[in-house]
GUVEX-664001 format. One record per residue: residue number from 1; residue in one letter; z, y, x of N, C-alpha, C, O in turn. Coordinates in steps of 0.001 Angstrom, whole numbers, padded with zeros to 6 digits. Atoms other than C-alpha are relative to their C-alpha. Example, Ala and Ser with C-alpha at 12.3 -4.5 7.8 and 13.67 -1.06 7.14 Angstrom:
seq  type  n_c3  n_c2  n_c1  ca_c3  ca_c2  ca_c1  c_c3  c_c2  c_c1  o_c3  o_c2  o_c1
1  A  000000  -001190  000890  007800  -004500  012300  000000  001200  000900  000665  001181  001936
2  S  -000060  -001190  -000820  007140  -001060  013670  000730  001090  -000770  000899  002198  -000261
// end
This chain:
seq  type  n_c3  n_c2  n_c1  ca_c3  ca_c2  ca_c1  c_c3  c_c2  c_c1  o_c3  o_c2  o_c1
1  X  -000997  000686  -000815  082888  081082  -121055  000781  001044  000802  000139  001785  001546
2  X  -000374  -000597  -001057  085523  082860  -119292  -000175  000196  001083  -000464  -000819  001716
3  X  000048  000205  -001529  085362  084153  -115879  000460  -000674  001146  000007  -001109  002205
4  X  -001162  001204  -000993  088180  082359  -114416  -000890  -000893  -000108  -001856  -000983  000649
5  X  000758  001485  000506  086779  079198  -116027  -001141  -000049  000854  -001191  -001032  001593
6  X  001492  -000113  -001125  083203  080105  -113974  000064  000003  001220  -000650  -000629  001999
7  X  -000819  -000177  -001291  085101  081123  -111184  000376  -001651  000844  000043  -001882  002006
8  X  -000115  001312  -000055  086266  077261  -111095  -000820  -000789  000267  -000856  -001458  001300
9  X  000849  000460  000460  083796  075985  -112222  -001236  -000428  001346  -001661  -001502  001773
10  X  000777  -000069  -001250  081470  077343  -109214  000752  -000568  001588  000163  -001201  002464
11  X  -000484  000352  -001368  084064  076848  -106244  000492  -001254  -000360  001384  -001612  000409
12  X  -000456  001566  -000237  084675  072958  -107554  -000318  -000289  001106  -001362  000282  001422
13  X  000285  000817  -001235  084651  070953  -104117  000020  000316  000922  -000267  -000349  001917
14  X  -000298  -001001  -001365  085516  074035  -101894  001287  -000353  000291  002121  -000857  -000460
15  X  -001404  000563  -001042  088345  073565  -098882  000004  -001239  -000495  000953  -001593  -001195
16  X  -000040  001239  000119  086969  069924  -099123  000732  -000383  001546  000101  000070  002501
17  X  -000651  000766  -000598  089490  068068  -096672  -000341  -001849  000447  -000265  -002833  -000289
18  X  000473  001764  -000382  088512  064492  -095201  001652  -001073  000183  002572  -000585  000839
19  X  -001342  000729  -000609  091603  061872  -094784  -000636  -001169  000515  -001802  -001527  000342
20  X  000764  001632  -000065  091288  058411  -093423  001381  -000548  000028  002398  000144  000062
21  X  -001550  000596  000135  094164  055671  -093549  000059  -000390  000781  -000926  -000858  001352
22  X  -000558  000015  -000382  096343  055221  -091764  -000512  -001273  001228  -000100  -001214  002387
23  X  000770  001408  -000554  094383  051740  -090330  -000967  000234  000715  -001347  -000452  001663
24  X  001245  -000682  -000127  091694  053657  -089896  -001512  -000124  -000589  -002564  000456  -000323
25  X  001282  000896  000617  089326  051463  -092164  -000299  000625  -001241  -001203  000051  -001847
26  X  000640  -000814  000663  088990  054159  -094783  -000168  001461  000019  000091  002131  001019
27  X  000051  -001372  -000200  088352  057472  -095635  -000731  000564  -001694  -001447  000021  -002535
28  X  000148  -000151  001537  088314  059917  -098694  -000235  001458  000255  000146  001824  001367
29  X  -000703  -001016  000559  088253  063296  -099749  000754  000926  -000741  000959  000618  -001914
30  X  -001132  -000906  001236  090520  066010  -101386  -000631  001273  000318  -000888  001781  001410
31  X  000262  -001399  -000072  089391  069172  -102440  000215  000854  -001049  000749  000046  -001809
32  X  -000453  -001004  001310  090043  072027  -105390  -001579  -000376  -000784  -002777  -000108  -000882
33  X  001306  000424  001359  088219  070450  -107935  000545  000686  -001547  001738  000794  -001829
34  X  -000144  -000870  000869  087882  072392  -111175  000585  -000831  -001105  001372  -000151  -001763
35  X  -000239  001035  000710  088589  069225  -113446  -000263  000439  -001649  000437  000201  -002634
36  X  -000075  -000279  000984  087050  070712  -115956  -000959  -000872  -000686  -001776  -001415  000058
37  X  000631  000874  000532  085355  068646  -118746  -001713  000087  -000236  -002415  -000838  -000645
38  X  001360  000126  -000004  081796  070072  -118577  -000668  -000435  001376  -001870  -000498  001635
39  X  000514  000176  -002018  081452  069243  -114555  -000198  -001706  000169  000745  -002477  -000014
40  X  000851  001451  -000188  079442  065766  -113934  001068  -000086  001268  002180  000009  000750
41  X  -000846  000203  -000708  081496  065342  -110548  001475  -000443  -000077  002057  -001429  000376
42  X  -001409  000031  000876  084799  065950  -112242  000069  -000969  -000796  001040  -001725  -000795
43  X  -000389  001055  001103  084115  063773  -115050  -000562  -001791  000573  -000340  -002904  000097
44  X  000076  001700  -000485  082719  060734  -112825  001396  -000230  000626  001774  -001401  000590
45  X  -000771  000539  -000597  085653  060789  -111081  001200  -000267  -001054  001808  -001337  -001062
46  X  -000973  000169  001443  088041  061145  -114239  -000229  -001324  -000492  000602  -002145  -000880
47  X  -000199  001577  000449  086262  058118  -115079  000481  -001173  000679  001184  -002113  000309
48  X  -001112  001259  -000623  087092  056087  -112288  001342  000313  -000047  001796  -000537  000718
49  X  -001457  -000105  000321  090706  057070  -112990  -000191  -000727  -001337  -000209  -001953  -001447
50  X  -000131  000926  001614  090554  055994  -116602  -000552  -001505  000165  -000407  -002193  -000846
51  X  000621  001283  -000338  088863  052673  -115160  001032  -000734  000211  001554  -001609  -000479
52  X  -001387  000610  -000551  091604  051866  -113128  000894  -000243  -000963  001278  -001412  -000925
53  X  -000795  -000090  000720  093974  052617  -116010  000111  -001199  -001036  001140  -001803  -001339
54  X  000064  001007  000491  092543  050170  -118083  -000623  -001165  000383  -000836  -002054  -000442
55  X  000264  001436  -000241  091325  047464  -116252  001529  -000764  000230  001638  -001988  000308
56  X  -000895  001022  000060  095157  046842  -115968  000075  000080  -001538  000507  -000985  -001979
57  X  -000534  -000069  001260  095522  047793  -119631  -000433  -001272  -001038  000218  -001915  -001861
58  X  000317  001085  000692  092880  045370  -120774  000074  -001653  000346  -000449  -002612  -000221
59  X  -000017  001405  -000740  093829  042402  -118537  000781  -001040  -001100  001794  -000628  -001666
60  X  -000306  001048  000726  094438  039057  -120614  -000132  000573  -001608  000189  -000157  -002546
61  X  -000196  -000614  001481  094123  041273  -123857  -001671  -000291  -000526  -002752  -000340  000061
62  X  001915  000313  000662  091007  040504  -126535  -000131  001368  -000665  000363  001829  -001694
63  X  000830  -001281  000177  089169  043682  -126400  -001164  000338  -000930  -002089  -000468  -000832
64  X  001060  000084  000647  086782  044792  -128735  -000456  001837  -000391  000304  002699  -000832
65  X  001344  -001514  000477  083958  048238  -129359  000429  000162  -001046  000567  -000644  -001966
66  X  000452  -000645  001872  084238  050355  -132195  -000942  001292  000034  -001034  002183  000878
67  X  000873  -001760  000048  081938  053257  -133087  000657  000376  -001261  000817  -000401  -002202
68  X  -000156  -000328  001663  083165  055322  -135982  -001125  001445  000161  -001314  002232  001089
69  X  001004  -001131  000126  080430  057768  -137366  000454  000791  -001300  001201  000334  -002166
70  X  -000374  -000909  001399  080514  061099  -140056  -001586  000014  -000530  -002478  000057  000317
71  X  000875  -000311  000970  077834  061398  -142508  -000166  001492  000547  000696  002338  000786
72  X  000292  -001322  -000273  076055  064257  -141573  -000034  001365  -000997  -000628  001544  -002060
73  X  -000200  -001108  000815  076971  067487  -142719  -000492  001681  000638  -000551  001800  001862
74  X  000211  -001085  -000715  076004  071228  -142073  001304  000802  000224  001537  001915  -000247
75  X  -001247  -000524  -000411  079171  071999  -140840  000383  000656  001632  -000198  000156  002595
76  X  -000210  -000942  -001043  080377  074289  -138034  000336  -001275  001063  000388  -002427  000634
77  X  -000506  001439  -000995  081403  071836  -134798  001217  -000048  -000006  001761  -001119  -000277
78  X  -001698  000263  000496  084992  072539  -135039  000599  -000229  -000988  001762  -000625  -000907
79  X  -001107  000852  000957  085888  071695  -138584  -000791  -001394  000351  000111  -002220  000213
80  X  000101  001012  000034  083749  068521  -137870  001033  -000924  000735  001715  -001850  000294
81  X  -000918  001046  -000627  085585  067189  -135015  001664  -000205  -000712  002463  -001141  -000683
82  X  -001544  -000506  001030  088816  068528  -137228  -000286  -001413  -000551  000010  -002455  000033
83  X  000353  001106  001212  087577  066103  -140164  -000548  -001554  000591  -001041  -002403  -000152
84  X  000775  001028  -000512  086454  063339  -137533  001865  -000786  000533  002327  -001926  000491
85  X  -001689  -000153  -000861  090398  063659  -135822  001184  -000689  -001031  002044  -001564  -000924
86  X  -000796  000202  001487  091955  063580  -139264  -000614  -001471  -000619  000273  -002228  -001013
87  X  000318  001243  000626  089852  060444  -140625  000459  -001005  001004  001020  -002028  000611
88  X  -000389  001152  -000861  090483  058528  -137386  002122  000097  -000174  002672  -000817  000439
89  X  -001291  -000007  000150  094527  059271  -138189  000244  -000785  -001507  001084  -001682  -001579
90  X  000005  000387  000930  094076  058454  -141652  000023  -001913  000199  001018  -002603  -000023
91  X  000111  000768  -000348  092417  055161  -140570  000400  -000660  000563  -000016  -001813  000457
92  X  -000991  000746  -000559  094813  054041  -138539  001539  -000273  -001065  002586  -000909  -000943
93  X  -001223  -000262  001404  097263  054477  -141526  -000493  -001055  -000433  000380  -001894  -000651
94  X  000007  001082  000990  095102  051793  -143313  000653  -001391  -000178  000836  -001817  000962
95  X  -000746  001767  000309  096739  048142  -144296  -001456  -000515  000737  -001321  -001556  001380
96  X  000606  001390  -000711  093681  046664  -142852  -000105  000570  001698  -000221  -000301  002559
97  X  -000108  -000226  -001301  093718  048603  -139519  001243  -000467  000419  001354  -000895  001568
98  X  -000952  -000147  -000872  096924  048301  -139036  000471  -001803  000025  001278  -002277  000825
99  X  -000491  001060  -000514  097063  044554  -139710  -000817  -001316  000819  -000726  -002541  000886
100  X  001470  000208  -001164  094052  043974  -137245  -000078  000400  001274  -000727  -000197  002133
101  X  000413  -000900  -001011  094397  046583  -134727  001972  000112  000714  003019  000323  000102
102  X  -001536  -000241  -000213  097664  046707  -132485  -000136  001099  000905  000964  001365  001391
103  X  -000400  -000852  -001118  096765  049605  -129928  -001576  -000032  000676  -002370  -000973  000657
104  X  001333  -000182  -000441  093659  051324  -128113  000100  001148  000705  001203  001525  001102
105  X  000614  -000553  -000359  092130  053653  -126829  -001688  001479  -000738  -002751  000993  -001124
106  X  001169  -000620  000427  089402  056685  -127997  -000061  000599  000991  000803  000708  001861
107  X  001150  -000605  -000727  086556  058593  -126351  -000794  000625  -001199  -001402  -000039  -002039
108  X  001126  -000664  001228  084752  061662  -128734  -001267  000337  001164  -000996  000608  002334
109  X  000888  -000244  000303  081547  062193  -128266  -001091  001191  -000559  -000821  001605  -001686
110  X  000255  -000876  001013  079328  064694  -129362  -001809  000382  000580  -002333  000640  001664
111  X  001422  -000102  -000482  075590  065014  -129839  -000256  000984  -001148  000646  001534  -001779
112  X  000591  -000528  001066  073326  066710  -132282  -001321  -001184  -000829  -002138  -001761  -000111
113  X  000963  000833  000418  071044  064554  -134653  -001736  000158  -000145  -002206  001039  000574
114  X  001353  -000537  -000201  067270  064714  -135195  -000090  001087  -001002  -000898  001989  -000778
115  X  -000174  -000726  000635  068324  066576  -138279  000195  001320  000018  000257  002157  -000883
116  X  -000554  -001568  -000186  069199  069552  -136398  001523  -000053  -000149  002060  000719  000645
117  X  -001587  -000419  -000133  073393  069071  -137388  000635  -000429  001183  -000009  -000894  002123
118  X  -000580  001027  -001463  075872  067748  -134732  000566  -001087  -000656  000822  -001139  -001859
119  X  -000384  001373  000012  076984  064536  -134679  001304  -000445  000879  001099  -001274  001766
120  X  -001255  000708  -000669  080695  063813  -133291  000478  -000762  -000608  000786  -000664  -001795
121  X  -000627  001730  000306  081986  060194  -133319  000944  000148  001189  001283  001055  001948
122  X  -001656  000659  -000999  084927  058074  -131349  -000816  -001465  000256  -001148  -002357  -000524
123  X  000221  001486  -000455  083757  055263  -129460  001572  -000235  000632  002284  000482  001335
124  X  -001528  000113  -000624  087072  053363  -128884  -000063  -001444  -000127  -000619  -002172  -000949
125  X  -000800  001160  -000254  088856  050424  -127255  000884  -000447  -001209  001647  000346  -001761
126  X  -001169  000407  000913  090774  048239  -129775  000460  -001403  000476  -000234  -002291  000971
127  X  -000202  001282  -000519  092946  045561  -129081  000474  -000701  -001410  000737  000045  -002353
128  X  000087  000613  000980  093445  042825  -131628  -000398  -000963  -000912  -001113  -001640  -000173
129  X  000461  000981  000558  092541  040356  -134148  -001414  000143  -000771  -001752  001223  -001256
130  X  001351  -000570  000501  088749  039589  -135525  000459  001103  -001273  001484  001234  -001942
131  X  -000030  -001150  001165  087661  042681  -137907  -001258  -000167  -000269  -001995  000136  000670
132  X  000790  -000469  000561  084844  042428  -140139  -000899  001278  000115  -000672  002202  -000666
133  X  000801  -001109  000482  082436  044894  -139855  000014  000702  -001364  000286  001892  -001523
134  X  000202  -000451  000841  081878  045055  -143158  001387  000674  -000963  001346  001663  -001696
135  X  -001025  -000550  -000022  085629  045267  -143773  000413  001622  000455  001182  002407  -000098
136  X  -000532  -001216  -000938  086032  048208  -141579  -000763  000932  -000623  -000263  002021  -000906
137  X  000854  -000941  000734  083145  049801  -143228  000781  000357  -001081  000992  001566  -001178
138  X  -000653  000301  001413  084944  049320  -146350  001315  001442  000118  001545  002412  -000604
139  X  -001292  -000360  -000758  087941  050793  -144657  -000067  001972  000264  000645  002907  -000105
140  X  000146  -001049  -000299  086286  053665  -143152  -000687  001233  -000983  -000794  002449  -000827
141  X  000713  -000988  001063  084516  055035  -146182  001249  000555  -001118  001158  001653  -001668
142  X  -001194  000270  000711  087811  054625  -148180  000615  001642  000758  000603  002663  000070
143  X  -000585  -001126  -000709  089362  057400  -145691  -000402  001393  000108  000395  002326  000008
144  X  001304  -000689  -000297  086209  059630  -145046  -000746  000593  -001365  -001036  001766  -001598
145  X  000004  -000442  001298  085255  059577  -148477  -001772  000215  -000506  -002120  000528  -001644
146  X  001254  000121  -000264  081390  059438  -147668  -000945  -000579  001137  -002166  -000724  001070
147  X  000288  000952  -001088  080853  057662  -144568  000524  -001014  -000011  001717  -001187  -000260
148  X  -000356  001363  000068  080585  054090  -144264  -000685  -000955  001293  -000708  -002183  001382
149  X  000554  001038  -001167  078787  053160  -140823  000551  000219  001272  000437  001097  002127
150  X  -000720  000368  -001579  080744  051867  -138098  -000704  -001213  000295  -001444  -001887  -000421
151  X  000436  001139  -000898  080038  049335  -135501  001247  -000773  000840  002191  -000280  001459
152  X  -001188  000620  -000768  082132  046661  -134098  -000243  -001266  000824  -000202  -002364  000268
153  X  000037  001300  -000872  081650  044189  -131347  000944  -000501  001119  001884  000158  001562
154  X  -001033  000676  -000930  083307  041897  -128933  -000405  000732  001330  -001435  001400  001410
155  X  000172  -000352  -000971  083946  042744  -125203  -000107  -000904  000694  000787  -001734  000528
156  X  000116  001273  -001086  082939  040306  -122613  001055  -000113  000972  001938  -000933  001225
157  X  -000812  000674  -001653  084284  040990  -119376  000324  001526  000357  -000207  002455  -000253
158  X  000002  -001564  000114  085572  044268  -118038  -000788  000842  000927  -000458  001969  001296
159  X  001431  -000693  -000108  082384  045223  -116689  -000474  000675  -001285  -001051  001754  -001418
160  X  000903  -001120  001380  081351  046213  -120178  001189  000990  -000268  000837  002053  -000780
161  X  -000846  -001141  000198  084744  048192  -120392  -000250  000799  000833  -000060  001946  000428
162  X  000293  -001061  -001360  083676  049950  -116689  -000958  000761  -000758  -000519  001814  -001222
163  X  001331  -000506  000401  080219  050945  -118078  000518  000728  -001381  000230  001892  -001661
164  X  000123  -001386  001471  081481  052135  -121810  001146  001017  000658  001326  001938  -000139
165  X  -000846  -000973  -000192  084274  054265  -119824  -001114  000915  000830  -001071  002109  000534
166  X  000765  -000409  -000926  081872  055388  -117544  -001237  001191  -000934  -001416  002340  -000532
167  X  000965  -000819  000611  079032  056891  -120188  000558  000817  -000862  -000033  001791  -001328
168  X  -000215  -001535  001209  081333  058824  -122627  001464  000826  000236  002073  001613  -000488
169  X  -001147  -001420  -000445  084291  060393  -120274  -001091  000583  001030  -000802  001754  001274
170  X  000435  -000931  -001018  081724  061532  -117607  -000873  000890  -000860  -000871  002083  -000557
171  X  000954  -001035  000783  079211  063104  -120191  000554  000013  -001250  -000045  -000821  -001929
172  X  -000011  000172  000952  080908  063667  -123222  -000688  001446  -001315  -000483  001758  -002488
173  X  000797  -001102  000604  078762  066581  -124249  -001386  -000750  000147  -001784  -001048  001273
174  X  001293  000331  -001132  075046  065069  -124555  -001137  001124  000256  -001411  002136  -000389
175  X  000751  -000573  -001362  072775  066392  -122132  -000837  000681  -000765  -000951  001857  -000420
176  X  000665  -001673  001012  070648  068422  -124824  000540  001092  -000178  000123  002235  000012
177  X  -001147  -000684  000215  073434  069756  -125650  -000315  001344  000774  -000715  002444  000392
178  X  000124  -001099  -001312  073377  071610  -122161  -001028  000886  000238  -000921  001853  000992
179  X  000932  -000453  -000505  070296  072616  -122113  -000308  000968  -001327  -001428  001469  -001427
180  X  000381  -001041  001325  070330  074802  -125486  001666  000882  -000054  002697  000408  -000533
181  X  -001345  -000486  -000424  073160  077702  -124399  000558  000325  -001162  001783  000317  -001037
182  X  -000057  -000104  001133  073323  078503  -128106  001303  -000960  -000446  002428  -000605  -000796
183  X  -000297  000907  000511  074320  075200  -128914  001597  -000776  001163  002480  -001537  000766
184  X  -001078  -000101  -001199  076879  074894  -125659  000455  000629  -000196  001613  000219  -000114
185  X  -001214  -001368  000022  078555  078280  -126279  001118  -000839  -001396  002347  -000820  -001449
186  X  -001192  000305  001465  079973  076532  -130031  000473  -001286  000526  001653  -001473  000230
187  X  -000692  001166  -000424  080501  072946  -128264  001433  000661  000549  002544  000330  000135
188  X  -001303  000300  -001416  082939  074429  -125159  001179  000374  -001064  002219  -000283  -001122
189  X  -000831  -000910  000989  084689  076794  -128014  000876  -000900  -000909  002104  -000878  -000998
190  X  -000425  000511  000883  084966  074452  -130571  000809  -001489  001045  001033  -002423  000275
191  X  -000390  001240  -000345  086453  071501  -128190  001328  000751  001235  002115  000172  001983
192  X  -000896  -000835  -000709  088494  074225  -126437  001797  -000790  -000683  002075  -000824  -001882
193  X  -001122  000052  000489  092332  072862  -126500  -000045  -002166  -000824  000884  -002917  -001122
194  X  -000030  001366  000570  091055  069172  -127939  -000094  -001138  000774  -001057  -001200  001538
195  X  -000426  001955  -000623  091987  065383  -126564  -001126  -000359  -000212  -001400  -000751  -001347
196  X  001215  000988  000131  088563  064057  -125805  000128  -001284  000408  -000900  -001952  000519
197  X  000234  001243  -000600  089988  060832  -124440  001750  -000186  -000424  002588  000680  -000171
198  X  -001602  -000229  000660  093608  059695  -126137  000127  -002079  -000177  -000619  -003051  -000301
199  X  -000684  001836  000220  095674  056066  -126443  000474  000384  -001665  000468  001466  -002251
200  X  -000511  000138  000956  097082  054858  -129552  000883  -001683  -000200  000740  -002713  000460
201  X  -000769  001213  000087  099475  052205  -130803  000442  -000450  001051  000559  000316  002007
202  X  -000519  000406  -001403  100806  049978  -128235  -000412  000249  001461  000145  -000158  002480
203  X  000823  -000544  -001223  098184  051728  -125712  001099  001329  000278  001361  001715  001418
204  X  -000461  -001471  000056  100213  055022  -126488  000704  000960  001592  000453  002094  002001
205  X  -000356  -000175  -001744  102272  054983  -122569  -000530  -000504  000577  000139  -001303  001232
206  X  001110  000687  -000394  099282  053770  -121344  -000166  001627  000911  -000408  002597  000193
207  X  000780  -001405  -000947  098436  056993  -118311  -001237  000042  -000251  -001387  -001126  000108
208  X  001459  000240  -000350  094629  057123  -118534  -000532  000641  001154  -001509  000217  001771
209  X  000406  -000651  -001085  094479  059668  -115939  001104  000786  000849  001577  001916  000727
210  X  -001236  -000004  -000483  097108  059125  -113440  -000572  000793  001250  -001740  000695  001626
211  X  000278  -000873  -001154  097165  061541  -110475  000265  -000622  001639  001265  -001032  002227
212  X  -000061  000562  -001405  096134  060514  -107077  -000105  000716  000842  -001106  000538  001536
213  X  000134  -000656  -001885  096693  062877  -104015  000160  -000934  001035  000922  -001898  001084
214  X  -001038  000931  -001557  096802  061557  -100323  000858  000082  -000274  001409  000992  -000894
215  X  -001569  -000027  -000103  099887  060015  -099818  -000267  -000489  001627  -000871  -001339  002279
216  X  -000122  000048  -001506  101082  061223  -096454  000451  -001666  000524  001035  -001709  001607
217  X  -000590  001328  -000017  102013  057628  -096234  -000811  -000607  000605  -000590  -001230  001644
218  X  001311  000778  -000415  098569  056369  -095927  -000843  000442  000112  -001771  -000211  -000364
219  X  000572  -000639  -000307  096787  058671  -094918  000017  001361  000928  001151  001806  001101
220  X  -000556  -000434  -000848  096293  061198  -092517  -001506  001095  000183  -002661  000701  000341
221  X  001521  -001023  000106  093783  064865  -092532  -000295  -000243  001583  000460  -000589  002492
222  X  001069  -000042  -001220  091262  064925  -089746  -000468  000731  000174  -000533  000975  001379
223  X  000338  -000838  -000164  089669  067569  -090408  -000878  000620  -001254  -000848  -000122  -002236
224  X  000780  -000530  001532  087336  069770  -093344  -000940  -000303  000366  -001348  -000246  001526
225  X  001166  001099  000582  084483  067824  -094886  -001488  001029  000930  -002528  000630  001455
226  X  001378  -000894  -000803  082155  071019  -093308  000358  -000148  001506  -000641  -000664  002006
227  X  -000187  000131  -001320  083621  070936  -089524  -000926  -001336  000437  -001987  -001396  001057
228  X  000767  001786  -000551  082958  066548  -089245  -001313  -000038  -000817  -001889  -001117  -000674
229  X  000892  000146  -000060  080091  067264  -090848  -001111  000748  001218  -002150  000327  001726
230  X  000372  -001081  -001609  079185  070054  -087893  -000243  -000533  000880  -001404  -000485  001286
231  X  -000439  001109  -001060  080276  067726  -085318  -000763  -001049  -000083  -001613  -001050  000807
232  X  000538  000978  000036  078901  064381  -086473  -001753  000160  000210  -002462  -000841  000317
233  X  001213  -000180  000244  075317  066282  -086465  -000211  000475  001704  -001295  000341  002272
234  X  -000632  -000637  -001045  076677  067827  -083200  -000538  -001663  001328  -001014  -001670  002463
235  X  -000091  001117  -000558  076613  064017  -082198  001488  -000521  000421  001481  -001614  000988
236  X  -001285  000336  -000389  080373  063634  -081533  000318  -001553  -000947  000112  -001691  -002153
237  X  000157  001295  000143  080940  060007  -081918  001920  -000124  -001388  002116  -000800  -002398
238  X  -001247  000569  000793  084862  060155  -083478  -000895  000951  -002021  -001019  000446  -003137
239  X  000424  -000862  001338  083355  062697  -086565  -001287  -000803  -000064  -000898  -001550  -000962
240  X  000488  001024  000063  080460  060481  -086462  000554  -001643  -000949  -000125  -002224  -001796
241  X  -000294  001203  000586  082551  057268  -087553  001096  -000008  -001162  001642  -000943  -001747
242  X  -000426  -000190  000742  084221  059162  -089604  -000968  000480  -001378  -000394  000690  -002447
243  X  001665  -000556  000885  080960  060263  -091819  -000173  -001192  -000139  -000200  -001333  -001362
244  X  000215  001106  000106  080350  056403  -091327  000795  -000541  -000987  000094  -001027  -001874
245  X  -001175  000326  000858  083403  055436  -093356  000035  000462  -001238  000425  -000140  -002239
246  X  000082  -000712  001933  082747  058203  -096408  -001244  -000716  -000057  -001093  -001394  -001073
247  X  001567  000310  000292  079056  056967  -096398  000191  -001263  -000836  -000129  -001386  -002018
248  X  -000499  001279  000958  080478  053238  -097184  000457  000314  -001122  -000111  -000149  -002111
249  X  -000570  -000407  001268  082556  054754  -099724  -000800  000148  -000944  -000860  -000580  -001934
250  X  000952  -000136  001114  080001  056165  -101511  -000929  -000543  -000644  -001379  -000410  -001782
251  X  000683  000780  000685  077980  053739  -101319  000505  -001374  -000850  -000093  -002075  -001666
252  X  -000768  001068  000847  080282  051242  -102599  000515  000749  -001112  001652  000307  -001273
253  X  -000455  -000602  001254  081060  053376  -105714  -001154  000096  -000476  -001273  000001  -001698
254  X  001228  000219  000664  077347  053497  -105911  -000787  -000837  -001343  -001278  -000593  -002445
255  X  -000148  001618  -000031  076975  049866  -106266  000644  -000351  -001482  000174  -000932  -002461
256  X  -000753  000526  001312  079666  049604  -108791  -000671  000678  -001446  -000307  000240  -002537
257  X  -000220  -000924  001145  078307  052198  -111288  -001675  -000585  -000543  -002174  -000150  -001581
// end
């Protein structure tokens, strides 16, 4: 990994800043976050951005899961996701995707199997009319040329859209992954420069991860996240109820997740 990149990486969440609004009934922080895609912090919060994005995206729309999977191969990790990128383009090319599927959403993935190879898939949002499983199978082997197991189910409510955004933009490396540096040095490399989270079809001007700074508007700095924490321990009652206010926060993001 580059140095810069480490450099980042390590000072995520430094010159953390506190705001509260303008009302005085909340409070947040801003700080130089690295936003990079291996950082658990970074990527929970990426997800509540992409949450937001589509809980308006999927409102009144009939939502539905897909998994698409590759037949396992001993292949390097970058032509896979290549050949995973390329079949999901293909697939959207098909006459039955396209007269099923009007617009979505993907999320890659990427594990290793018990087999020892890796395993990158697309769990993705689709909006649209029923699809056969077995159709789609049909569909997806047709493209792929040796893979034929996908998965496709309905979405309830967009609680189950919170929760599937939630498990494969905040970790989309899995967690073995991390722990074998071997096997991490060819993930970051090979995913270096690649769209792990992308719209399609009528999703396509869809933001997923729209940018939120304070807006001096509604909000207003107080002071750095280390000072009111100084203070509030200090006993000072205003840095005090301001520590009171992030505490709710957090715990109400708790709650939700």
């Amino acid at each position: 990994m580059p140095m810069k990149r480490r450099m980042k990486f390590e000072s995520c969440g430094g010159a953390a800043w506190v705001y509260i609004s303008k009302e005085g009934d909340r409070a947040c922080v801003s700080a130089c976050y690295c936003g990079d895609r291996l950082c658990v912090p970074c990527g929970q919060a990426r997800a509540r951005r992409i949450q937001g994005a589509l809980a308006v995206a999927v409102k009144e729309r009939i939502v539905r899961f897909v998994t698409l999977t590759l037949r396992h191969r001993p292949m390097p990790l970058a032509a896979q996701i290549t050949r995973l990128y390329t079949a999901f383009v293909n697939l959207r090319r098909h006459v039955l995707w396209r007269s099923h599927v009007t617009g979505g959403a993907a999320f890659c993935e990427i594990k290793r199997g018990n087999d020892g190879m890796w395993h990158p898939h697309l769990h993705i949002l689709v909006e649209g009319d029923y699809l056969a499983q077995r159709l789609l199978s049909q569909a997806w082997l047709c493209v792929t040329g040796d893979s034929s197991v996908v998965d496709i189910r309905a979405c309830r409510n967009m609680e189950e859209v919170r929760k599937y955004v939630t498990k494969y933009v905040t970790k989309p490396i899995d967690h073995s992954i991390m722990l074998e540096p071997r096997y991490l040095d060819e993930a970051v490399f090979a995913l270096k420069g690649r769209r792990l989270c992308m719209t399609f079809g009528s999703w396509r001007g869809i933001v997923l991860e729209p940018s939120q700074p304070p807006d001096d508007r509604e909000w207003k700095a107080v002071g750095r996240l280390d000072a009111l924490i100084a203070a509030s321990e200090r006993g000072d009652p205003h840095a005090t109820a301001v520590m009171l206010l992030l505490r709710v926060r957090k715990e109400s993001h708790a709650d939700s997740s």
